[in-house]
C-alpha positions in Angstrom: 0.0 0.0 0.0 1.5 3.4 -1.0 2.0 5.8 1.6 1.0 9.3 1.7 3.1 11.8 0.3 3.2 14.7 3.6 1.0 17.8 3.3 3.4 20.2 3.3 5.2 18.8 0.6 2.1 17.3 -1.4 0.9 21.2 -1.6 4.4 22.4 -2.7 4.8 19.8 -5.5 1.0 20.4 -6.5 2.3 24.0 -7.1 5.4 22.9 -8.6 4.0 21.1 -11.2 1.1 23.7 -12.1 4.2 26.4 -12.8 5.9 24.1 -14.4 2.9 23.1 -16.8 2.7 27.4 -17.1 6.0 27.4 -18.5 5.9 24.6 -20.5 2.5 26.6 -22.2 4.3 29.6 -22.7 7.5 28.1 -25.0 10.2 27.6 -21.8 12.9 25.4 -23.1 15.1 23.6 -20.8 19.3 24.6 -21.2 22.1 23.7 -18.6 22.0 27.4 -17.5 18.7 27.4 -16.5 18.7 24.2 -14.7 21.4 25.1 -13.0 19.5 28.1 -11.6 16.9 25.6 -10.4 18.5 23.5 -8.7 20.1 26.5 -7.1 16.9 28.5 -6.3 15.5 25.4 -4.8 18.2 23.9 -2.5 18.9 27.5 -1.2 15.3 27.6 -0.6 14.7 24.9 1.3 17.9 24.0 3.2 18.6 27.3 5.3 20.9 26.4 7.9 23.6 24.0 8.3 25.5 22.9 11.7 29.1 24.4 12.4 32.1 22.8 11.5 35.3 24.2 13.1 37.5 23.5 10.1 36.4 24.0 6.5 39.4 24.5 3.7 39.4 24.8 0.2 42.1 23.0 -1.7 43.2 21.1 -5.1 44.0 17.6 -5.8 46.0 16.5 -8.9 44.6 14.8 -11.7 46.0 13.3 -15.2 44.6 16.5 -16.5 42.9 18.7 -14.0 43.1 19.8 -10.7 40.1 18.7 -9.0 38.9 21.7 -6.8 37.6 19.9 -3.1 36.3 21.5 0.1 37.3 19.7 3.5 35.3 19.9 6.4 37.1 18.2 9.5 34.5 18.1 12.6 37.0 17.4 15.3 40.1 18.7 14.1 41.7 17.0 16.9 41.5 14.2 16.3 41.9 11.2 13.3 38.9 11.2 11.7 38.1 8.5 8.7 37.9 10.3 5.3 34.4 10.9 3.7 34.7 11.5 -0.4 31.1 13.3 -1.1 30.1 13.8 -4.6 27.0 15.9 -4.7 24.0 15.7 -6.7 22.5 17.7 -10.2 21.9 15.3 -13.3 25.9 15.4 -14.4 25.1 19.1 -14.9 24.1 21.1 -12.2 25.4 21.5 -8.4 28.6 22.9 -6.6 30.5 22.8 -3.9 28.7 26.3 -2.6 25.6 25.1 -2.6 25.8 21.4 -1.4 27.6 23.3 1.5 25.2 22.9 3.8 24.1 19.1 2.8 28.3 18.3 2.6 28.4 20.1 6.5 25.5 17.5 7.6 27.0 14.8 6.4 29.9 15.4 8.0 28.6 16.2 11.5 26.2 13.1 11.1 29.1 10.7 10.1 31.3 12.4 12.0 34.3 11.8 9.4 36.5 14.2 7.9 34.4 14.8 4.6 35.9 16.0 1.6 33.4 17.4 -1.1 34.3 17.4 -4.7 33.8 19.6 -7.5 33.7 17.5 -10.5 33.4 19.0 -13.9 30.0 18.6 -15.3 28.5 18.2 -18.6 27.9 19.8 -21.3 31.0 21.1 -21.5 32.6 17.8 -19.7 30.5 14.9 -20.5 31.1 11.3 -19.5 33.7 10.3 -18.3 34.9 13.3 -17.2 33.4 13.7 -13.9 33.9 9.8 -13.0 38.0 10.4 -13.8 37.7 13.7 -11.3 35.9 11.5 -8.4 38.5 9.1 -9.2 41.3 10.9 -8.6 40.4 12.6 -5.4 39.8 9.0 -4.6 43.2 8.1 -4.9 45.3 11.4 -4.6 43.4 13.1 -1.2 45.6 11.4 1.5 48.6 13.4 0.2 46.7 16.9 0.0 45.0 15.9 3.7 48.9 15.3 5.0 49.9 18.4 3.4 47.7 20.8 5.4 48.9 19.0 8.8 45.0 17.5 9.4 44.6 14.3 11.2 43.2 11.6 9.3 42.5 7.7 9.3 43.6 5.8 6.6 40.0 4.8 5.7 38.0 5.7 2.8 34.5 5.8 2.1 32.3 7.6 -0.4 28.9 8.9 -0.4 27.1 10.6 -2.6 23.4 11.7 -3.7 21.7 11.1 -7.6 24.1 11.6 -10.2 26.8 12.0 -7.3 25.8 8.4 -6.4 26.3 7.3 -9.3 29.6 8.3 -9.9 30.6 6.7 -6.6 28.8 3.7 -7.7 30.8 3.8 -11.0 34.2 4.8 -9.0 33.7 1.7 -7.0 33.5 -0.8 -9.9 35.9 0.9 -11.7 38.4 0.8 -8.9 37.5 -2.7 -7.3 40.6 -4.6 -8.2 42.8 -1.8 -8.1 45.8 -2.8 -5.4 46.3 0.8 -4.5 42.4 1.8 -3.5 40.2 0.3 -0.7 36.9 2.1 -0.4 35.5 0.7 3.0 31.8 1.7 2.4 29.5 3.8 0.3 26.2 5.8 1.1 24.4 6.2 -2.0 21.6 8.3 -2.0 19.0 7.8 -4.7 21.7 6.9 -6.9 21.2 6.8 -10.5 22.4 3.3 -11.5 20.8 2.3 -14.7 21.2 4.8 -17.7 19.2 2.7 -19.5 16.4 3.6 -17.3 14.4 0.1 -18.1 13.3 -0.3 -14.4 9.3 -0.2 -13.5 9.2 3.3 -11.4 11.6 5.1 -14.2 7.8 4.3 -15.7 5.7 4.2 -12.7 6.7 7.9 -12.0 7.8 9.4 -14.7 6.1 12.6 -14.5 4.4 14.3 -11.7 7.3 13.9 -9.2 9.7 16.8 -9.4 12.2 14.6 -11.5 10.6 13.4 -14.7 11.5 10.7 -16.8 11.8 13.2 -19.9 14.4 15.4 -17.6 16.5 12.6 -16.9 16.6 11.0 -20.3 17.7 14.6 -20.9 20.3 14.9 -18.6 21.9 11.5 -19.9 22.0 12.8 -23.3 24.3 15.6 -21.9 26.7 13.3 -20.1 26.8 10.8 -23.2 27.1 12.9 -25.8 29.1 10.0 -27.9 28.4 6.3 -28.8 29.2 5.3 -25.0 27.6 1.9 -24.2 24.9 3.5 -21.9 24.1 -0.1 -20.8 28.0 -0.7 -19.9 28.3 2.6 -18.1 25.8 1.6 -15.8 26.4 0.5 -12.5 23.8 -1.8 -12.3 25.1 -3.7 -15.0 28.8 -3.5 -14.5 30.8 -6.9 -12.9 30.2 -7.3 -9.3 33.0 -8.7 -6.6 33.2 -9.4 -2.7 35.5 -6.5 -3.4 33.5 -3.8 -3.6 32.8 -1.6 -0.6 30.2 -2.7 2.0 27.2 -0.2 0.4 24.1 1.4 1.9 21.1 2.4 -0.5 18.6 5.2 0.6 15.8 5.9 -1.9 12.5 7.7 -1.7 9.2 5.7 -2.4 7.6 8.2 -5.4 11.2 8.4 -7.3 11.8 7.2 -10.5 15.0 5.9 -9.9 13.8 3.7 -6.7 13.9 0.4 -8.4 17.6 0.6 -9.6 18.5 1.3 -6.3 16.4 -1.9 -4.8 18.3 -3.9 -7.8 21.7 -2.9 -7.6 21.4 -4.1 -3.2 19.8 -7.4 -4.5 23.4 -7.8 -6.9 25.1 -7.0 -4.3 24.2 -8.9 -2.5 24.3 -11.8 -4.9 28.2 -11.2 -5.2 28.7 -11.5 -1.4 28.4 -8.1 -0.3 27.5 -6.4 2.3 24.2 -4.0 1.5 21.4 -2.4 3.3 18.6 -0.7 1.7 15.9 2.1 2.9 13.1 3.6 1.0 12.5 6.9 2.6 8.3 6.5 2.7 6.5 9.2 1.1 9.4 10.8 -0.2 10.6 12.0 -3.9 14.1 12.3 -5.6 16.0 15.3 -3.8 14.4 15.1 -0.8 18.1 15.8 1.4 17.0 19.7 -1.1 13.5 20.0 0.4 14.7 20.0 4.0 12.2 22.3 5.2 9.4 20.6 3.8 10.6 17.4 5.1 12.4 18.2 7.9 12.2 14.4 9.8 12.4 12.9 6.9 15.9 14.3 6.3 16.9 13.9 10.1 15.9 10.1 9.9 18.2 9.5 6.4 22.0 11.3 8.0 20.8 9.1 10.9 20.8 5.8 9.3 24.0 7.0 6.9 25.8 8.1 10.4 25.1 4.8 11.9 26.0 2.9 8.3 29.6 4.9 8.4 30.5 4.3 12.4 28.8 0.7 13.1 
């Protein structure tokens, strides 16, 4: 039995999608500029406050071909922390290190590792696999930069990351599995987008109506792939599992049409012999972590399960 989407953000999703159909009327077309600005518009909306951090620094981390620009955020500087990699949300195109500021701060304080939150190019103008490279080398290159600035660290790393973020940890993860060098120790993703094939039932059950449409999405993915990438092979979901890969919690939200890749990528998991856990935020849509004042125990519940997931 489906549960009831909560008033307050039933009514705001009502009005969402009357505007939206307003716009659509009038000739608005969709660009990355202007769904930039909306993602923008709506997280600083909605998530007004974050919790104090003592020690936030900007910094760079090598790549092959790009400095990948990072924000730290170390909630007790005095002592070794385990390392979070965060890679925020936006379709591949949208999102920044500014504005996931206040999510990247709660995460941290809830996991209560030293959180390091990446700026990976996005597409257009980077498409796949662009952003997957810059997560990758943060992945391997952010112990050096941490020792560098003299702040205490465990040598454990962990990644978490929300929609498109999750995927790229996702990706990162199977990419990096039987790599010598690398041991990821967990991931949090957060209704990860692990199929770009998008041939699960809710990419159809709710694929309109539900703040991320199916239409939008199929959009985003023909910004990232903007080639003859295998989208099938670039997909999590599909790529080769092993008892290697990190032990991996899955949070998705019951109305979003990427719920049922999440639900099958914890079933292959745990086919392969990993560890996996899974909860479907009830009532919920995609971005909810955005909405926070609409859903304000909703969000509390979801850092509490991904603190307990990081520090069991």
């Amino acid at each position: 039995m489906p549960n009831p989407i909560p008033l307050p953000l039933q009514n705001w999703l009502e009005a969402f999608n009357a505007l939206k159909q307003q716009l659509l009327e009038s000739g608005f077309k969709i660009t990355p500029s202007n769904a930039r600005e909306a993602l923008e518009t709506l997280t600083r909306r909605y998530v007004t406050s974050a919790p104090e951090i003592p020690l936030i620094k900007d910094d760079l981390v090598p790549g092959s071909h790009f400095q990948v620009p990072v924000r730290i955020y170390h909630p007790q500087p005095d002592a070794a922390l385990p390392v979070l990699v965060f890679a925020h949300g936006g379709g591949h195109m949208a999102g920044s290190l500014s504005l996931y500021d206040p999510i990247a701060r709660r995460l941290a304080r809830a996991a209560s590792h030293l959180l390091v939150s990446v700026d990976y190019r996005l597409a257009p103008e980077c498409p796949y696999p662009q952003g997957v490279t810059d997560l990758g080398s943060v992945i391997k290159g952010i112990q050096p930069v941490l020792k560098n600035l003299g702040l205490r660290f465990e040598d454990h790393i962990s990644l978490a990351g929300d929609s498109a973020g999750g995927a790229l940890c996702a990706t990162s993860s199977h990419r990096l599995q039987f790599d010598p060098g690398v041991t990821i120790q967990r991931q949090v993703l957060i209704y990860p987008s692990l199929d770009y094939t998008l041939s699960q039932p809710s990419a159809h059950e709710f694929a309109k109506g539900y703040l991320l449409d199916r239409d939008r999405i199929l959009w985003y993915f023909d910004n990232y792939f903007q080639g003859i990438e295998n989208r099938k092979d670039a997909s999590p979901l599909f790529m080769p599992c092993s008892k290697r890969l990190p032990e991996t919690l899955v949070i998705t939200a019951e109305y979003c049409p990427l719920r049922d890749e999440g639900r099958a990528y914890v079933e292959r998991l745990r086919e392969a012999g990993v560890r996996a856990e899974y909860f479907e935020s009830e009532g919920m849509i995609h971005a909810f972590l955005n909405l926070e004042q609409l859903v304000p125990d909703q969000c509390v519940e979801a850092y509490r399960r991904i603190g307990e997931f990081l520090t069991k």
